[in-house]
Structures are given as structure tokens and as C-alpha cells.
FIKOLNU-267714 format. One record per residue (C-alpha): residue number from 0; residue in three letters; chain; x, y, z. Coordinates in pm, whole numbers, plus 50000, padded with zeros to 5 digits. Layout:
% residues N
i|aa|ch|east|north|up
NUM|ALA|A|X|Y|Z
...
//
This chain:
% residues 371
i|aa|ch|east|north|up
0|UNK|A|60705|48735|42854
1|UNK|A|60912|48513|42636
2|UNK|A|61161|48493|42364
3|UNK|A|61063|48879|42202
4|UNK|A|61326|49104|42079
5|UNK|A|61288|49473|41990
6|UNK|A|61407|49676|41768
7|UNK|A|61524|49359|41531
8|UNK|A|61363|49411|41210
9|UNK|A|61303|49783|41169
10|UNK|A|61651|49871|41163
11|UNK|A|61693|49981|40775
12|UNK|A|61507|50021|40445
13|UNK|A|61169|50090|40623
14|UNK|A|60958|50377|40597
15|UNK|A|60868|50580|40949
16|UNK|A|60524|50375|40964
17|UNK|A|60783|50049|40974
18|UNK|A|60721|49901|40593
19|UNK|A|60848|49972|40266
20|UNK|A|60712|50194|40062
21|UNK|A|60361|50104|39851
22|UNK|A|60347|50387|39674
23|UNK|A|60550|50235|39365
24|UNK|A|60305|49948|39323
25|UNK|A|59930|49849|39362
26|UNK|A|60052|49514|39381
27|UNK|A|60191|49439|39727
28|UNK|A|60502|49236|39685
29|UNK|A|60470|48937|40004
30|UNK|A|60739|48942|40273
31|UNK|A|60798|48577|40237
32|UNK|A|60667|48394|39924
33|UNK|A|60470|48171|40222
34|UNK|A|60260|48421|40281
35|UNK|A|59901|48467|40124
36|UNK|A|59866|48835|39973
37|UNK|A|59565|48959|39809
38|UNK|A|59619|49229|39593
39|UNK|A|59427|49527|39731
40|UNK|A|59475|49920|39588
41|UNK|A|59741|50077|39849
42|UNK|A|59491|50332|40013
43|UNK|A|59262|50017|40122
44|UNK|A|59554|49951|40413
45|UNK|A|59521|50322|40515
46|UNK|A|59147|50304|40701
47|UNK|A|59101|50341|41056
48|UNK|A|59077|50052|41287
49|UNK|A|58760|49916|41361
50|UNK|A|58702|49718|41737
51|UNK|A|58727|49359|41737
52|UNK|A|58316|49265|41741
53|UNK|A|58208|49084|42066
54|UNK|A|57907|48799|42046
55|UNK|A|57541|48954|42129
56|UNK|A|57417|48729|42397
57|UNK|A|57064|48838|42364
58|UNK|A|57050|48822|41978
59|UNK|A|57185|48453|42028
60|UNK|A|56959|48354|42287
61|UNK|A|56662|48483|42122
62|UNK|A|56772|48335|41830
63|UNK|A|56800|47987|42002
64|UNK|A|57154|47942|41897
65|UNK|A|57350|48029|42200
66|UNK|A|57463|47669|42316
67|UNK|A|57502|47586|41999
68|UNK|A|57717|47890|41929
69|UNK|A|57907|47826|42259
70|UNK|A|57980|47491|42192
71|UNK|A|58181|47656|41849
72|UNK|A|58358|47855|42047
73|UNK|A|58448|47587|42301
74|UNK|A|58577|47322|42074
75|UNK|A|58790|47559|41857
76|UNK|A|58921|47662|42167
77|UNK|A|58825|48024|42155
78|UNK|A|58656|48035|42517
79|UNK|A|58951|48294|42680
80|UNK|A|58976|48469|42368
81|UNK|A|58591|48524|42369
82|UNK|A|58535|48628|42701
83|UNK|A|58825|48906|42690
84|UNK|A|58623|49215|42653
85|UNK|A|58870|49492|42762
86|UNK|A|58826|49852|42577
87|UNK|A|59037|49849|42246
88|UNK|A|59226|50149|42054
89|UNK|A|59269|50350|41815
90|UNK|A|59639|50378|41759
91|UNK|A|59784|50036|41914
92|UNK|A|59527|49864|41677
93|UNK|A|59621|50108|41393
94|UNK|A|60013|50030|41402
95|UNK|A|59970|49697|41520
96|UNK|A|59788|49542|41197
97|UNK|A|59953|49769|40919
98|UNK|A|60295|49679|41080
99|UNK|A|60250|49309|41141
100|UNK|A|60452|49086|40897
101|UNK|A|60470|48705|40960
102|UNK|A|60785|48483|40872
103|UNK|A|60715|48104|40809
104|UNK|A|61071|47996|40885
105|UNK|A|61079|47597|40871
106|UNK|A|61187|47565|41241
107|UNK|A|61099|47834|41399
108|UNK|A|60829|48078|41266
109|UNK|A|60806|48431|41417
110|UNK|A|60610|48729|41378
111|UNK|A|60691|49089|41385
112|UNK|A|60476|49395|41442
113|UNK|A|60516|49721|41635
114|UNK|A|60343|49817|42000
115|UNK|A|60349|50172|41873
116|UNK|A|60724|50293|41873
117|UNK|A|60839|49972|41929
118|UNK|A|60906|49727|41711
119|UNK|A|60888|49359|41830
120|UNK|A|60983|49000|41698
121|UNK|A|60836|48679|41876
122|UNK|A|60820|48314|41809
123|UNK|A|60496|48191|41677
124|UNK|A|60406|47972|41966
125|UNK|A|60431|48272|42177
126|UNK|A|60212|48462|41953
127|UNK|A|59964|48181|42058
128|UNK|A|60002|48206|42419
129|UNK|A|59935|48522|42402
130|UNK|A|59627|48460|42225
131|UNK|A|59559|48143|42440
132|UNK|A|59556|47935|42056
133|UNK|A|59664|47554|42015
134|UNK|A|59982|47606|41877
135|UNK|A|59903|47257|41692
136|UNK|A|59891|47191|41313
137|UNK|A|60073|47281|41005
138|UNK|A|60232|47615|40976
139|UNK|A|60245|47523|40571
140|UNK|A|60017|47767|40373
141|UNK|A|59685|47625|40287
142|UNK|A|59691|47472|39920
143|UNK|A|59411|47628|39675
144|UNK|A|59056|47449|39738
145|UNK|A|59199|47178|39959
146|UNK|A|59005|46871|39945
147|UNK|A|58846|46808|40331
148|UNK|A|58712|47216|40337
149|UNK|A|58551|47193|39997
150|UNK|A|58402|46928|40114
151|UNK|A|58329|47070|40467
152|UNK|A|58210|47424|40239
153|UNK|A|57969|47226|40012
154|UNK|A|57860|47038|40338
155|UNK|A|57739|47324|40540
156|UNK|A|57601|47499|40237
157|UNK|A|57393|47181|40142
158|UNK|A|57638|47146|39815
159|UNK|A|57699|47491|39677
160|UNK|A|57943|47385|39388
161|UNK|A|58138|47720|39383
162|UNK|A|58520|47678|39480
163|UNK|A|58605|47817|39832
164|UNK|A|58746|48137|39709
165|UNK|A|58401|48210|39507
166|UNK|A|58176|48073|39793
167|UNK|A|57998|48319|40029
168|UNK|A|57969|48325|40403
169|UNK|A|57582|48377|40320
170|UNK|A|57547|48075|40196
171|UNK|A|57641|47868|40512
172|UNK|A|57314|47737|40645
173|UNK|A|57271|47669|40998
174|UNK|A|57232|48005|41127
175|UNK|A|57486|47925|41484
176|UNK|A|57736|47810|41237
177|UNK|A|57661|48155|40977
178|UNK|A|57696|48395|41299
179|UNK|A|58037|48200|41392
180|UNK|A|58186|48236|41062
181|UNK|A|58064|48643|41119
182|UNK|A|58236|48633|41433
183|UNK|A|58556|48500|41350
184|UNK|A|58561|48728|41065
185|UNK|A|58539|49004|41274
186|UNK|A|58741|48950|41552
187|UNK|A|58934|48629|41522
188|UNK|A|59143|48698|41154
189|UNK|A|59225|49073|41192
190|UNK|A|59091|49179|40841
191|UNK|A|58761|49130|40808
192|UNK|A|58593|49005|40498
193|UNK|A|58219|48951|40540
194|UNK|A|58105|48861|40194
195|UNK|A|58350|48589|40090
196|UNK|A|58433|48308|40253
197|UNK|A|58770|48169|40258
198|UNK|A|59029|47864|40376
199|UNK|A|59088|48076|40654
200|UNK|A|58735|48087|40786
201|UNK|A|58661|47702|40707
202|UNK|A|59000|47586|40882
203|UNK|A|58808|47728|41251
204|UNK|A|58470|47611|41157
205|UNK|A|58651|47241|41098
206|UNK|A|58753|47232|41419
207|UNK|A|58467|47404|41563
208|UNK|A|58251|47117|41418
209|UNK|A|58480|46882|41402
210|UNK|A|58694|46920|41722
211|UNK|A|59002|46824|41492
212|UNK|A|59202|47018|41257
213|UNK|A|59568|46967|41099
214|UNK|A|59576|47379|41088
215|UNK|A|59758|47577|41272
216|UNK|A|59505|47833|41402
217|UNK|A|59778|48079|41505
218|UNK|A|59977|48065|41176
219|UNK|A|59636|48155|40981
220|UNK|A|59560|48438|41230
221|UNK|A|59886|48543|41101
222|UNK|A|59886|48546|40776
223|UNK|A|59592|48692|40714
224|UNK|A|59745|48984|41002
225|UNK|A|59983|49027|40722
226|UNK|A|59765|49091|40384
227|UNK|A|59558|49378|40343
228|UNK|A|59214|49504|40442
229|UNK|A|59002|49624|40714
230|UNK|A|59191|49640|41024
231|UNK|A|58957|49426|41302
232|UNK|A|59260|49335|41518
233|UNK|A|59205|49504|41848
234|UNK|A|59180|49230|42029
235|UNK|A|59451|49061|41924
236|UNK|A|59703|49393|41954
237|UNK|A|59560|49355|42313
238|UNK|A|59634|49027|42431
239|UNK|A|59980|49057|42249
240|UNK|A|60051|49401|42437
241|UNK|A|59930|49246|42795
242|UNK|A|60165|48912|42727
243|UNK|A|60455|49179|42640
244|UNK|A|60369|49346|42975
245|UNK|A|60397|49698|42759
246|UNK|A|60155|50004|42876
247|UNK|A|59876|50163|42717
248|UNK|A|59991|50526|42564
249|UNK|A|59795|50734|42780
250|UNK|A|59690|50945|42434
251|UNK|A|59566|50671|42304
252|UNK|A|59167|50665|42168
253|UNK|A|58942|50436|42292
254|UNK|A|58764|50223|42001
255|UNK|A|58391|50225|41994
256|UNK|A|58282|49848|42078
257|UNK|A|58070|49641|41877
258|UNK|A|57912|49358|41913
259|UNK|A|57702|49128|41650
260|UNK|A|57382|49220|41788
261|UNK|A|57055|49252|41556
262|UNK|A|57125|49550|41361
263|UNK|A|57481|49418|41266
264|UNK|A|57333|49095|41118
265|UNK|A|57023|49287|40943
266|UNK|A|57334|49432|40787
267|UNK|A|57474|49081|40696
268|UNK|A|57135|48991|40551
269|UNK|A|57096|48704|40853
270|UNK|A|56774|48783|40966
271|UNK|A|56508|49011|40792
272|UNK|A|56486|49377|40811
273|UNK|A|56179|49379|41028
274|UNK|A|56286|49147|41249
275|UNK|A|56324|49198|41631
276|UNK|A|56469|49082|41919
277|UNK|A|56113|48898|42025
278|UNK|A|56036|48779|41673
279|UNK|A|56294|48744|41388
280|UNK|A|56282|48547|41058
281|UNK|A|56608|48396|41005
282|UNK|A|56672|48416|40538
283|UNK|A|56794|48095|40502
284|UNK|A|56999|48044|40148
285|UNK|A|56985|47787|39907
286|UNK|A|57224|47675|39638
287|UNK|A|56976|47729|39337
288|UNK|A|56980|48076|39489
289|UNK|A|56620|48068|39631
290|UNK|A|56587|48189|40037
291|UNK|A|56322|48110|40264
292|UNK|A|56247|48307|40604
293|UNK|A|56217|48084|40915
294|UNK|A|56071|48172|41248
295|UNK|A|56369|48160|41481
296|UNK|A|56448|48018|41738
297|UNK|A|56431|47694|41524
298|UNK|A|56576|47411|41805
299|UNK|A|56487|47095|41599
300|UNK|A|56535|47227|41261
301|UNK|A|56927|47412|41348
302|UNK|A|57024|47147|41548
303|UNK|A|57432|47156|41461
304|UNK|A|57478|46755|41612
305|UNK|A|57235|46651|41383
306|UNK|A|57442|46586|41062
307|UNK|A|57445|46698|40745
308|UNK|A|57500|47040|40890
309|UNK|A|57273|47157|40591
310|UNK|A|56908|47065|40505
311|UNK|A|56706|47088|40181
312|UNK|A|56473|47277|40094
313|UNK|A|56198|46946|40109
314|UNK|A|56332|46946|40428
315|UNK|A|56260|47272|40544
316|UNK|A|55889|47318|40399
317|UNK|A|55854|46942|40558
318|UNK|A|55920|47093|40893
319|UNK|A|55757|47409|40849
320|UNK|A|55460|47187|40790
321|UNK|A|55421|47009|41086
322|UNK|A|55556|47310|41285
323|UNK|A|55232|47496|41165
324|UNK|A|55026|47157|41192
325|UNK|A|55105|47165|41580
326|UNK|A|55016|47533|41609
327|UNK|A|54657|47522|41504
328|UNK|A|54632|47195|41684
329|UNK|A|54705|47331|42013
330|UNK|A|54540|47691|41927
331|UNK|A|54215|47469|41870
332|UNK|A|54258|47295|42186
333|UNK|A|54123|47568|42452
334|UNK|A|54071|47305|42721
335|UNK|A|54448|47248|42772
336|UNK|A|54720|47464|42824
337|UNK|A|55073|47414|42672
338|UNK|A|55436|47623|42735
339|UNK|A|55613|47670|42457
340|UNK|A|55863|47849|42597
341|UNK|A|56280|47718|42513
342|UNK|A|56462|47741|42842
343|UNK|A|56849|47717|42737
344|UNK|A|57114|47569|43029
345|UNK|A|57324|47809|43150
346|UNK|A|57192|48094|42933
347|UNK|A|57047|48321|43206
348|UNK|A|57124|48703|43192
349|UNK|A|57303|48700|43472
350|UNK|A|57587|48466|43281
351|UNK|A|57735|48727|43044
352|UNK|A|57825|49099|43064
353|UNK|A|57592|49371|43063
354|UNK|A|57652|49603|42744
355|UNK|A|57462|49869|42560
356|UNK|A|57157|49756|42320
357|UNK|A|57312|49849|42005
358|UNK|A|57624|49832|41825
359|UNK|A|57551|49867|41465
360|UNK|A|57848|49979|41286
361|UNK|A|57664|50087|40969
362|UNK|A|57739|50000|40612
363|UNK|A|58036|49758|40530
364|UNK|A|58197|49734|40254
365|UNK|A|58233|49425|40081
366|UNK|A|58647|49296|39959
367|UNK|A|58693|49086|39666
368|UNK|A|58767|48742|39709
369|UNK|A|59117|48583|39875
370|UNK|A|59307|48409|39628
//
């Protein structure tokens, strides 16, 4: 536990939820001009808190994306963070988010939040370790449409032309790199926003491809802690909670966990609606707006080392072809027997927690975009 202070910034001009007042303004005025606001109505910071989502390790295996989808997580260095699947709740998540401010001072950046009656103030890098983030890269707030994500945006959506603020998580192509923007939209930023893609989601997936990034990770968790929307930061409240060695209330609510399992991306229009966990069809997007449904698992096609991490549609039917070529081939040929089965290192059950089959948190809603 280092370098925290209590009871610092709540001492005056706050409200008994620990900000100022909204009710004068649908425009929320930013606690420090660094920080990225988007404008949101004032009752669209009031809904309850939703559970950080966890990764479906049967979806992603069946899916033939799981080392693929590992190796993300891995190289952003989100392993810890991942594998932390403690019960989350109601209220610490709750206060947590709607309380959280972050202060981009040029030395020494801090953030301040409240652990539900107590308000708390610690250093950014802290707010890393307690994460287990890099605390590496620029602090600085990202510049509109900077030049190496549009070009990483238009690269993984095989050239969609819209500006990052317009583009749509949909359109990412490779399906382990679609369900890893999903995931850190869920559980990584705090506020989830599932339709629109943003800086914030393209700064992880550059160093999740990449392995490099001049981004701080922690400062964007922050910021976008510190805007409105959905409140998907129980994980985060936490981590931050167990670093501050503070207790659970004891009348606190368990959340309801959820995990991004095969109804949640039905709901994200990944696979289609008939799909199951034996045979899905993964709705690939192009930029012209036409989709095609793959087979899945796809291992050659969605390989995410194989640059461009987008294909073309020539591509695609070109594949398909010979796919289907090598099917009737080998159904013709009765007097030899061939496996087709995809055996994935490391991916046996046994690996990753048990958990119930279904998690589907229903219908939800779609945000405008970030400016």
C-alpha cells in the first residue's frame, strides 16, 4: 500500500455521492481540461454496475482462436489482470466508477475515487500496480485520429476509410482480434462501449499486436474511468480495494458474472444466430459493407502472425474454395481415413476455471461515439 491519502479531495463543494452537482447541465464540465469527456445526458451515469466480463474459454476454443486470443492478452500484458476472477459488487463498483476523477498533473499524475465512504487519492503508477499495468508511455491525451492507429484501424479492418471516432468495433476482421477489442471493452476501460470503436481500444490492440506502444495503458484506463457511461469497472474497483488492503462491506451485493460466451457475441453480431458451440459461422465484415459467414474454427484463414491482419474478400472466397475442394476430395476417398480434428497447446479443459454455461447479459445498448 503506497503513497494514498484519504479524505484529500472530498473535503468541500461536493455533493454526498462525492461530485458536483449535474443537475444544472447536460454537458459535463471535465475536471481537468486533459481529460476526454463525452457529453452524455446526466441520468446515463446513474445505471447500475454491470460485472467486469471474463473470456469464455470454450467459445474461444471452439472458435479456434484461443492461442491466438492468449497471445493478445500476453503481449499487452493483461495475463494477471485476466486471470483475476474474484466475485465483484454492487456498491464498491457503483461508487467506485461514478466517483473516480483522474488528474494529469505534469509530474506526478494521480487519481481519486472513493472505496465507499472513503475517499482516496493515489499516484498513477500505483494505480498500475494495482492493476499489474506497464506504467510506460505518455500520460498526454491522445490527439484526434492520430496517425499510427488510423493506420493500425484501417489495417485490421482491411481499409475502412471512416475516422477512428466513426469506425466500429464490427468492422475489425480477424475474429481473435474482434473478441479482444469486446473484451477490453468490457472489462479493461470501465465504461463499456460496444458499437464504436475508439483511440482507447486501438492503443491495447497496438500493443497487443504490436508488443510496443508509446501509451500509457494506465492513464487511458483512467480517463475513460472518468467520462460517462456504463459502469463495467468491477474488476478494477477490486484490484484497487485489495492493493489498499480495505474490506469488503459485508452488505455489499454480489454482481452477477459474465463472461463473453456464445450468447454474448450472438448479441455483438460475431457469430450467427444459429450458431453453436459445435458449429458456428463467424459474419465476417467488409468495408463496402457486404458480410460473409465462415465456418469457424478458421486456423489458416485467422491466422493473426500472418500480416495484413485483414484479408479481402478475393481472399476469402479463394480460401473457401479450396477449403470445400479438400472436403469432397477426402469425402470421395472412402479407402483412407483422415482426422481433421485442431488440437490447440495448452488449451485442455483442465487449464481454465470451471464456470456456468451461460452468461448472456441480454440487450445492450449502444453509446454514441467518443469524441
Amino acid at each position: 500500500m503506497k503513497k494514498f491519502k484519504f479524505g484529500e479531495l472530498f473535503k468541500k463543494g461536493t455533493t454526498s455521492t462525492g461530485r458536483p452537482s449535474r443537475a444544472a447541465t447536460r454537458i459535463r464540465q471535465s475536471y481537468n481540461e486533459d481529460i476526454l469527456a463525452p457529453s452524455f445526458a446526466p441520468e446515463e451515469d446513474n445505471g447500475p454496475p454491470n460485472a467486469s466480463t471474463f473470456p469464455c474459454y470454450d467459445f474461444l476454443r471452439n472458435a479456434g482462436i484461443l492461442e491466438d486470443f492468449l497471445t493478445l492478452v500476453n503481449r499487452a500484458g493483461l495475463t494477471t489482470y485476466m486471470g483475476d476472477e474474484r466475485e465483484q459488487y454492487y456498491m464498491l463498483t457503483k461508487i467506485f466508477v461514478e466517483s473516480f476523477q483522474f488528474d494529469n498533473k505534469q509530474y506526478e499524475p494521480t487519481v481519486a475515487f472513493r472505496i465507499y465512504g472513503n475517499p482516496v487519492t493515489m499516484q498513477l503508477k500505483d494505480f498500475c500496480l494495482a492493476l499489474d499495468i506497464d506504467p510506460a508511455g505518455t500520460a498526454s491525451r491522445i490527439d484526434d485520429n492520430p496517425r499510427d492507429l488510423l493506420e493500425l484501424y484501417r489495417g485490421i479492418t482491411n481499409d475502412d476509410c471512416r475516422t477512428i471516432q466513426r469506425g466500429k468495433i464490427r468492422n475489425i476482421q480477424l475474429p481473435a482480434i474482434k473478441y479482444f477489442a469486446y473484451y477490453i471493452a468490457t472489462s479493461i476501460l470501465g465504461r463499456e462501449n460496444t458499437s464504436n470503436i475508439s483511440s482507447y481500444h486501438l492503443a491495447f490492440l497496438n500493443i497487443a499486436l504490436t508488443g510496443q506502444t508509446s501509451y500509457h495503458l494506465g492513464a487511458l484506463i483512467a480517463r475513460r474511468l472518468s467520462t460517462r457511461g456504463p459502469i463495467f469497472g468491477g474488476t478494477i474497483a477490486l484490484r484497487v480495494l485489495t492493493y489498499l488492503d480495505l474490506p469488503i462491506d459485508p452488505n455489499d451485493v454480489p454482481l452477477a458474472p459474465r463472461r463473453l460466451d456464445i450468447a454474448a457475441m450472438k448479441s455483438h453480431h460475431f457469430v450467427t444466430t444459429e450458431s453453436t458451440l459445435d458449429n458456428m459461422a463467424y459474419r465476417m465484415l467488409f468495408a463496402d459493407g457486404d458480410e460473409k459467414e465462415i465456418p469457424l474454427p478458421q486456423p489458416g484463414l485467422f491466422d493473426i502472425d500472418r500480416q495484413p491482419w485483414s484479408r479481402t474478400k478475393e481472399e476469402v472466397e479463394e480460401h473457401m474454395k479450396i477449403q470445400e475442394f479438400h472436403q469432397q476430395h477426402d469425402s470421395e476417398d472412402v479407402g483412407t481415413s483422415y482426422d481433421h480434428t485442431v488440437t490447440y497447446p495448452g488449451a485442455s479443459s483442465s487449464t481454465y476455471p470451471e464456470y456456468d454455461p451461460s452468461s448472456y447479459y441480454g440487450d445492450t445498448t449502444s453509446w454514441d461515439r467518443w469524441d
